[in-house]
N, C-alpha and C positions, 0 to 999 in steps of 0.2 A: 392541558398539554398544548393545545392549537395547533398551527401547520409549519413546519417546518422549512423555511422559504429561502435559507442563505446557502451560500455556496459552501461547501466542504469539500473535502480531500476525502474523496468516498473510498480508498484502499487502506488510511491511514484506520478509518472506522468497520470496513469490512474483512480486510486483509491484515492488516497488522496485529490483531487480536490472534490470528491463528500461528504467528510463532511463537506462543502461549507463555512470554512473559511479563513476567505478572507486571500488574500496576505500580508504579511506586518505587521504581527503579531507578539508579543514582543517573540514569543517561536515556531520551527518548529523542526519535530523530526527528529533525526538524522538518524533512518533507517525506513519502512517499510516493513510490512511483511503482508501474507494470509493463513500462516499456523503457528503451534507451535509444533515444534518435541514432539512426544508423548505425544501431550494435544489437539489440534483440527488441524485438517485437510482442506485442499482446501472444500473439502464437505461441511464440515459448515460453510461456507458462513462468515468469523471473517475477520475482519481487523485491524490489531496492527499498533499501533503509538508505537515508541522507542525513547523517549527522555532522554539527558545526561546533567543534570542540577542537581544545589541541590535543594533542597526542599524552596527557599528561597518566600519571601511573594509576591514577582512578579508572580513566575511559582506557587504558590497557587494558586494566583487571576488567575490568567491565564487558570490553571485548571479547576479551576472552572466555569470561564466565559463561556469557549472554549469547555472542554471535558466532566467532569462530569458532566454535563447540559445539555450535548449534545442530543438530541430524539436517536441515535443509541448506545449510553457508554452502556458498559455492565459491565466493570470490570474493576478496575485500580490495578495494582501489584507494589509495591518498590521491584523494586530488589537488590537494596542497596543502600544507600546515596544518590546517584547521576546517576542513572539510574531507570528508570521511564517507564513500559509499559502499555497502555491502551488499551482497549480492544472494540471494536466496534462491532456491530452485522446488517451485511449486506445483512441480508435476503432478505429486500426489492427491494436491487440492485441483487436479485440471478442470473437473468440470465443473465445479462450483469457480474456478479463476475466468472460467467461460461464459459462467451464468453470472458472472462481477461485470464480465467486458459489456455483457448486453442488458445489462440493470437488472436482470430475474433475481431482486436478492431472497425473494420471497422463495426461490426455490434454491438455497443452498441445505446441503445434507444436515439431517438435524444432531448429528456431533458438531459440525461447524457451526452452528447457529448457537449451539449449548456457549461453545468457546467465546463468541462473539459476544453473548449476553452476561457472561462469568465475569470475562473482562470490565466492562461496563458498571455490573452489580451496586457499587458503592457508592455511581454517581445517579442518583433518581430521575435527576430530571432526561439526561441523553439517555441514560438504559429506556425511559420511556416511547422515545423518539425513535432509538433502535429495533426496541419490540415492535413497535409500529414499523418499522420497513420491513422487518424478519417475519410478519403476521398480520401483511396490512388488511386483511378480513376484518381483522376486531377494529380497526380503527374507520373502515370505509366512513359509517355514517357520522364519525365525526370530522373528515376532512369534508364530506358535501355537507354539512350545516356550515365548515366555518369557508367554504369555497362559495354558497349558495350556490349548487347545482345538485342535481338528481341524484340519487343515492347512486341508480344504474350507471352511471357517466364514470363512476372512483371504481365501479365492480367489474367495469366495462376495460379500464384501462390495469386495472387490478394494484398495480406495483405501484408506492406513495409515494416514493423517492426515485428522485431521475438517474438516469443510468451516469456510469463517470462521464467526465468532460478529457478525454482522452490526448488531448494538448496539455490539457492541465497534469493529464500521471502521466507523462512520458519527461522521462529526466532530458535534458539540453547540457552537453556540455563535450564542444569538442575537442578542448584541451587535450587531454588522458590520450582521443585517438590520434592525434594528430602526434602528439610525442609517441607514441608506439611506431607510427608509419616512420617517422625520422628514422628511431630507432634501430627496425627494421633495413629500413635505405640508406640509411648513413655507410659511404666510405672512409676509408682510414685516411686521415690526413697525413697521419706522421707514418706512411710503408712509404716505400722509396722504389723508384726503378733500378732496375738493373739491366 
């Protein structure tokens, strides 16, 4: 197995499993995120899907089947043609979305973990790698042989995978607010005085 050392989208792997659709689906999104610069914060508990498709009658039906149906959809947004963010609300997963923000993946609830490892199931080598962040106990002594450090240093820090890079999950995009403000401020060019 060895040590896991590249960057990932640690929502796309801990988060996005728990809106429990399945693998193998005709549409997956190209980024996620747990925040949205100057629109919601880690705090509320949101989780975006970022999909880059056009609006075609597959990724409708898809949408439909999949997201806006979904018991957590909160919001869907076009952010233009062919980018596409949805909006999830995962209060219900709060304190494991808490124990996400501060890397304790080792402590999310063991239904969530079940869902995290189901999803995974079929691909051996990252369910491996998962199960080692979801149980990193069984894995300690093999990251201090391939870290060479003391078994105590991996038991000591416990958790094997680092917490998100939270620049990294915060969606950037201030198109969407910036046309809502217009929107909102815009006066009528064509009313007339009297």
């Amino acid at each position: 197995m060895g040590v896991y050392t590249e960057f990932f989208q640690k929502s796309k792997v801990f988060l996005y499993p728990l809106l429990k659709i399945r693998k193998g689906v005709s549409h997956v999104p190209v980024q996620t995120y747990v925040a949205w610069e100057n629109v919601y914060s880690t705090e509320n508990n949101r989780f975006f899907c970022e999909y880059s498709t056009k609006m075609t009658s597959t990724f409708k039906k898809f949408s439909f089947n999949y997201l806006q149906n979904h018991k957590l959809f909160e919001d869907y947004i076009e952010l233009n043609n062919d980018k596409h963010l949805f909006i999830f609300d995962f209060t219900a997963y709060k304190s494991d979305f808490q124990r996400f923000i501060s890397g304790a993946y080792s402590q999310f609830s063991l239904n969530n973990k079940i869902s995290i490892l189901d999803f995974f199931s079929n691909q051996k080598k990252i369910s491996s790698y998962v199960e080692g962040f979801l149980s990193p106990e069984d894995v300690h002594e093999l990251y201090a042989k391939e870290l060479g450090v003391d078994v105590e240093i991996i038991q000591k820090i416990y958790e094997v995978c680092s917490p998100p890079d939270l620049k990294k999950e915060t969606f950037i995009d201030n198109t969407h607010i910036i046309f809502q403000l217009l929107k909102k401020s815009s006066i009528s060019l064509t009313k007339q005085n009297k």
